[in-house]
N, C-alpha and C positions, 0 to 999 in steps of 0.2 A: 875642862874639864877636866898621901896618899892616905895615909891609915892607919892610926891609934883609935879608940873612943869609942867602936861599934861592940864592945862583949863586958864594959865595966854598966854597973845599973847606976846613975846618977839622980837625979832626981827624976818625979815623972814629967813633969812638964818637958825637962832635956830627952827622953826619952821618949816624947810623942813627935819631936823635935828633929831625933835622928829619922824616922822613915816617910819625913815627909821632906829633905835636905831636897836640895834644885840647884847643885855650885859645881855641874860641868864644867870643865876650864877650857875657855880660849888660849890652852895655855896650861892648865892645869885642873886635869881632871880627879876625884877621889877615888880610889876604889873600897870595895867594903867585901864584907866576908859573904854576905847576904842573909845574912840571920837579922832577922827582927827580933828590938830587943823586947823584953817583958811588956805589957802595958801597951804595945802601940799598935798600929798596922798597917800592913804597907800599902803606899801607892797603888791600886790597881792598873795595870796597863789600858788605854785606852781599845776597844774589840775591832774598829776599824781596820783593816789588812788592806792597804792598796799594791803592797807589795804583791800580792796572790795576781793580783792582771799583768804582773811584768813577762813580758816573754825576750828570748833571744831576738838582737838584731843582726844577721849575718854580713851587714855591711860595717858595723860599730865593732863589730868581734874579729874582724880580718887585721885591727888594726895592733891586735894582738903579739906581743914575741911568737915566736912558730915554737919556739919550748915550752910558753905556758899554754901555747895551744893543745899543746900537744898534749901535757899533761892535767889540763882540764882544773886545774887547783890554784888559789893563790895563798901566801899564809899572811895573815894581816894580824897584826899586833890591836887590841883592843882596851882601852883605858878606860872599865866598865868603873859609874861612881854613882848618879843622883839624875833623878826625869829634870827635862825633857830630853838629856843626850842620851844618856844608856845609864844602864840602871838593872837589878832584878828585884822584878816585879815579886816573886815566888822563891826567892831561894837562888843560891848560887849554884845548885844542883841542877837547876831549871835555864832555860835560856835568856837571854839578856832581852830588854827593850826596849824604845827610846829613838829619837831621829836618829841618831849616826847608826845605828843599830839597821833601822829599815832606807837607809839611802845607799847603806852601805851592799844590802841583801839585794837591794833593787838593781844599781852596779853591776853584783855579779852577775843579776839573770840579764840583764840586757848583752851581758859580753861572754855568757854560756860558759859560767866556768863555778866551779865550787869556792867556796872562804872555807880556808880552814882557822877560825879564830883562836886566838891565846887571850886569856886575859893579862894582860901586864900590867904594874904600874907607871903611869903618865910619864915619868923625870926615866925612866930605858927603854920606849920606844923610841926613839928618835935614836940611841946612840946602836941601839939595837938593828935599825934599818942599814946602818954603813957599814954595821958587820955582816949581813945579810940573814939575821937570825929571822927578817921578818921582810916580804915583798912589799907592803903597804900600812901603812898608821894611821888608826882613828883616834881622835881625845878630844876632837875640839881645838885642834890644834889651829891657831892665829898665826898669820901670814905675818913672821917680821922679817926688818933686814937683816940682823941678825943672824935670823934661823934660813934667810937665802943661800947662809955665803955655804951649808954644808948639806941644805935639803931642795927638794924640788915637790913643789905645792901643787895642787890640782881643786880649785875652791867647789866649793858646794853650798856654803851660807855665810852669810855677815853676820857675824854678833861681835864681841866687843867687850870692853870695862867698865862695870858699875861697880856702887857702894848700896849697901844693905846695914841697917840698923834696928834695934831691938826695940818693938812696936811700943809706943810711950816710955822711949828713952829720951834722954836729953842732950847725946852727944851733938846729934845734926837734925833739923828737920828738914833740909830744901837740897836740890839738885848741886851735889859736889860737882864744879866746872872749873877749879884751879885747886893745887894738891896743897896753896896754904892753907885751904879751908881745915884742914886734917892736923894743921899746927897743935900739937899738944897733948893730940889723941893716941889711942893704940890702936892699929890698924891690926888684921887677922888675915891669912892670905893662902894659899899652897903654895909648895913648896916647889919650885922649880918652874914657876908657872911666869907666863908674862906680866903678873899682875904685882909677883914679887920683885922683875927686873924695874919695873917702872919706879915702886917704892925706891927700890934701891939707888936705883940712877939719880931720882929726882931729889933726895933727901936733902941735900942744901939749901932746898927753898925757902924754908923755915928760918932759918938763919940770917940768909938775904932780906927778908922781909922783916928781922929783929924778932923772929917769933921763937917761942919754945919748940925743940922737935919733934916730929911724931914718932912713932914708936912702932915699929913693924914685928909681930909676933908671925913665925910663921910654920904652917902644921902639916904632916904628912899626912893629913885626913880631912876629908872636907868635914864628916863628920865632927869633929873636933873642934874645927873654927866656929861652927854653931853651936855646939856645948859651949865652950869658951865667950860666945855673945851672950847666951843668956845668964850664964854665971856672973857675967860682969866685968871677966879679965880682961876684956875686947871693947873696944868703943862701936867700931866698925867694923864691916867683913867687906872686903874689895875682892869681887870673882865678875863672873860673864854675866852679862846683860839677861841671856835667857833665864840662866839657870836661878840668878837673883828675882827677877819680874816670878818664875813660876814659884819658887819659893813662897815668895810673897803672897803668892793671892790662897796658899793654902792656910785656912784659919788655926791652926793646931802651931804655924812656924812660931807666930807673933812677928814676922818682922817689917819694916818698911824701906821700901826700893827707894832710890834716892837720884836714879832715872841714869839716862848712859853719861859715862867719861869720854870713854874714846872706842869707837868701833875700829873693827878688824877684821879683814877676811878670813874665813876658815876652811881648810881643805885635808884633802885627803894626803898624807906625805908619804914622800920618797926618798932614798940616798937619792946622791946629784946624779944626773945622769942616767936617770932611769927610763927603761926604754917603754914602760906602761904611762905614762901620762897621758899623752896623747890619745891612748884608746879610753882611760878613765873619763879622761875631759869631755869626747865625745857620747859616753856612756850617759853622764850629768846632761846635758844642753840633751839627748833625745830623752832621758826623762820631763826636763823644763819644757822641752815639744810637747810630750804627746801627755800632761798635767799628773801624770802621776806624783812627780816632784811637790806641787803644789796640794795635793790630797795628802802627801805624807804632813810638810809642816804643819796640816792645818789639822792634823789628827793630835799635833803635838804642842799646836797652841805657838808657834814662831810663823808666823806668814808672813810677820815683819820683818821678819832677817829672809825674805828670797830674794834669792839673785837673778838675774835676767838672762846671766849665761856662765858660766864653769869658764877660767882664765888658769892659764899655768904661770904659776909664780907672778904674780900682779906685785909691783913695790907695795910696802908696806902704806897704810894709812898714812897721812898727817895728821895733828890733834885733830880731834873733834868727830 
């Protein structure tokens, strides 16, 4: 689960388009100003709260640094973009909401301590946590190797890589499962996201296979990438598994999911070496205990992507 496209008026169909966007990134999230443009309306949050039953566990919170015990706060970097990861519902004046949003709040009450959130954008969290500007990272961030060799993961859900097309388009109709199917097209993607390293790594396959290249546009706004779909400039949009399926099934996007590429774990980050993992991980598995975990996803529409237990640093997926 950054940001051009939310303050210009484009046409109105693009602009019923923006406040109903769903392209958290595994990898690359968007952020937005939170103003809804003319014409549309936002997302409502879902009213469910399971976060409100979480209480401290004094066995899961010992496991604590004794400094951030002490001091009761943690500062977590937040890559606030589009439902179902985080999102504002009401204005960026108002609070955030969204899975990562209430797994994150849950977290904190089971280990008795306060989030002091930032909003950042996705592509300086992560370089942000190794200067210590921020104790822990949400975006949706996907477990690669990669991102082993300078971060330390703490997962929370599986999503993954899909493609999304502009509803009675004619670029693809059927489940992309090899990137030559994409020979030709223009792909749309964020920016610093894992969805751009794959394009990028993989681009010769085209070639190998005698085909034409694809073409990788790639936007600091999730916003933008779905402006950019329905305008035409874009064949395809390649983001997360969730954030494309929710996308999709709201009637105002027009688009169609074109089902998962490749799944990925997603966690909570850290610089390497960080001495809270270990109580986060436990914080996750007695959520996954006692179901509060399972009433969040399922307030969020992901109960496909749970996980059975919280792992630190897990290797990265193989295809598929």
């Amino acid at each position: 689960m950054n940001h051009p496209g939310t303050r210009t008026r484009p046409r109105i169909a693009a602009l019923t388009l923006l406040s109903l966007l769903a392209l958290t990134a595994c990898g690359g999230s968007g952020g937005t100003d939170g103003t809804t443009p003319a014409g549309a309306q936002a997302s409502p949050a879902p009213t469910d709260d399971p976060v409100a039953a979480v209480r401290k566990v004094d066995s899961v919170a010992a496991l604590l640094p004794d400094d951030v015990a002490r001091s009761g706060t943690l500062r977590i970097g937040s890559s606030i973009g589009f439902p179902p990861g985080a999102y504002y519902p009401n204005g960026s004046d108002k609070k955030p909401a969204g899975q990562d949003i209430d797994i994150a709040d849950a977290v904190a009450k089971v280990l008795g301590v306060r989030l002091e959130r930032q909003d950042a954008s996705f592509e300086t969290i992560l370089p942000a946590l190794g200067s210590g500007k921020f104790d822990v990272g949400t975006g949706n961030f996907g477990v690669t190797a990669e991102r082993l060799k300078t971060i330390d993961f703490v997962t929370y859900i599986n999503d993954g890589q899909g493609f999304a097309v502009k509803k009675g388009g004619t670029a693809l109709s059927r489940k992309v499962t090899d990137l030559t199917e994409l020979c030709g097209l223009t792909i749309g993607t964020g920016a610093g996201t894992t969805f751009e390293a794959t394009l990028t790594r993989q681009k010769g396959v085209c070639a190998k296979a005698g085909k034409k290249p694809y073409d990788v546009k790639v936007y600091a706004e999730n916003g933008a990438v779905l402006t950019a779909l329905q305008q035409g400039r874009i064949d395809v949009v390649m983001s997360t598994i969730n954030g494309l399926r929710y996308q999709a099934a709201q009637s105002a996007a027009h688009t169609s999911f074109l089902g998962e590429y490749h799944r990925l774990d997603v966690g909570f980050a850290f610089k390497k070496g960080s001495p809270l993992t270990r109580a986060f991980q436990a914080a996750v598995n007695e959520l996954i205990e006692n179901g509060i975990y399972a009433r969040i996803l399922k307030k969020w529409g992901t109960s496909a992507s749970a996980i059975d237990a919280s792992r630190i640093n897990p290797p990265e997926h193989t295809q598929g």
